[in-house]
C-alpha positions as CSV (number, residue, x, y, z in Angstrom):
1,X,-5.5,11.5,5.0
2,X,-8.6,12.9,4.6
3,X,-7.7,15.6,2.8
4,X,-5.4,14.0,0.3
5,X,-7.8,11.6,-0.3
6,X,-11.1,12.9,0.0
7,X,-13.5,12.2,2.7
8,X,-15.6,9.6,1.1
9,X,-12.9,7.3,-0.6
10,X,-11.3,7.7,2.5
11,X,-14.0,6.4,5.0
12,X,-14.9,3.7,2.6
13,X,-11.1,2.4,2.5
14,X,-10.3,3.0,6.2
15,X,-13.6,0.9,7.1
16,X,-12.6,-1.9,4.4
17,X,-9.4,-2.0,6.0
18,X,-10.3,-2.1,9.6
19,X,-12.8,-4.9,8.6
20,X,-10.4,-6.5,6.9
21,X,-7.8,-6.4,10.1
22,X,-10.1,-7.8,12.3
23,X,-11.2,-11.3,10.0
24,X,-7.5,-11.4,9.6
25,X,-7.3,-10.7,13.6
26,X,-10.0,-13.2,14.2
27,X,-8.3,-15.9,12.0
28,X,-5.3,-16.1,14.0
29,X,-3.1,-13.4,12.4
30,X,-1.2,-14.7,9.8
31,X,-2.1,-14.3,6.5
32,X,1.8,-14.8,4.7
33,X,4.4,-15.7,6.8
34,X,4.4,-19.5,5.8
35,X,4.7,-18.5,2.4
36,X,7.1,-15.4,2.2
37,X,10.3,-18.2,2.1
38,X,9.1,-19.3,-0.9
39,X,9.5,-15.6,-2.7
40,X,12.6,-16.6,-5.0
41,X,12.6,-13.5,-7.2
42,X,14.2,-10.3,-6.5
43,X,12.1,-8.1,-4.3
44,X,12.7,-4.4,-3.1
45,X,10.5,-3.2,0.0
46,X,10.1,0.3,0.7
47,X,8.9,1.5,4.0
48,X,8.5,5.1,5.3
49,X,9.8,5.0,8.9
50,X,7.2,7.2,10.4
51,X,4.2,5.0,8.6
52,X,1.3,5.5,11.4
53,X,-0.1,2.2,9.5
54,X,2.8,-0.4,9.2
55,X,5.4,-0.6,11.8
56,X,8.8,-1.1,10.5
57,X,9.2,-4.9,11.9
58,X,7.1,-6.0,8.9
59,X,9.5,-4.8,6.4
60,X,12.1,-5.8,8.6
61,X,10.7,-9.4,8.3
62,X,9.9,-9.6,4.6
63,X,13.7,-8.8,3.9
64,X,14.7,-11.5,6.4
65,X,12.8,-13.5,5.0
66,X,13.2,-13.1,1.3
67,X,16.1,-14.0,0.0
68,X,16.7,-12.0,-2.2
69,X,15.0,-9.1,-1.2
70,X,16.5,-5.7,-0.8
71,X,15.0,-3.2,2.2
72,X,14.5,0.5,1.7
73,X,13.8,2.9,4.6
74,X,12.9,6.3,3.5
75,X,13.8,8.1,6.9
76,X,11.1,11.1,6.5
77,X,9.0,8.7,4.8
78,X,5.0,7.8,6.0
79,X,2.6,5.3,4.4
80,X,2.3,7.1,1.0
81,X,5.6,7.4,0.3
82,X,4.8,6.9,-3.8
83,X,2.8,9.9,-3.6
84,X,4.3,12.3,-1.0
85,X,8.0,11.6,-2.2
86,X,7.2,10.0,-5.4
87,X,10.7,11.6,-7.0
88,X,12.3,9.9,-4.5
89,X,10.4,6.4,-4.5
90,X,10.1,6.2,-8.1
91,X,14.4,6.8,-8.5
92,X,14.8,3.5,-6.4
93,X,12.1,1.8,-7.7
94,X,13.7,2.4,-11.6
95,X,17.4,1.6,-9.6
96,X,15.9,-1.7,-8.8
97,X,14.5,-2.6,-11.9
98,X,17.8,-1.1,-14.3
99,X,20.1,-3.4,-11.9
100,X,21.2,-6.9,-12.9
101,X,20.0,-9.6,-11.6
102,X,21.8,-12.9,-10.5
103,X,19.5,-15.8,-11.6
């Protein structure tokens, strides 16, 4: 990641988000699950099944638990799927918005 990003955006953001992980870590954990059943508009998650950051049961749970949420799993797919496959990730994203929506 390094080298996409550079080395000094990138040890800035990885220490941000480790800090960040461990208040959430040492608050219990949760920082959305009581409030994802109250999503009520469409919602498309994308997830990159080899993601070294976000394991798959978290998009797993966001669909089961948004109603009307539609889940994505790029198969070859890591955490920076909108930059490494962007052709692919922006033709679902624009598939998504283009589709009608039952209000």
């Amino acid at each position: 990641m390094i080298k996409l990003y550079g080395e000094k955006y990138f040890r800035e953001t990885w220490l941000c988000w480790v800090n960040t992980c461990l208040e959430i870590y040492e608050s219990g954990g949760d920082i959305c699950k009581n409030l994802v059943d109250k999503i009520k508009c469409p919602t498309l998650i994308i997830h990159g099944k080899l993601d070294p950051m976000v394991r798959l049961d978290h998009a797993e749970y966001l669909h089961n638990h948004i109603k009307k949420s539609r889940l994505v799993i790029m198969e070859d797919g890591k955490h920076n799927l909108h930059l490494r496959h962007f052709h692919k990730f922006n033709s679902i994203v624009e598939e998504f918005l283009s589709a009608e929506i039952e209000v």
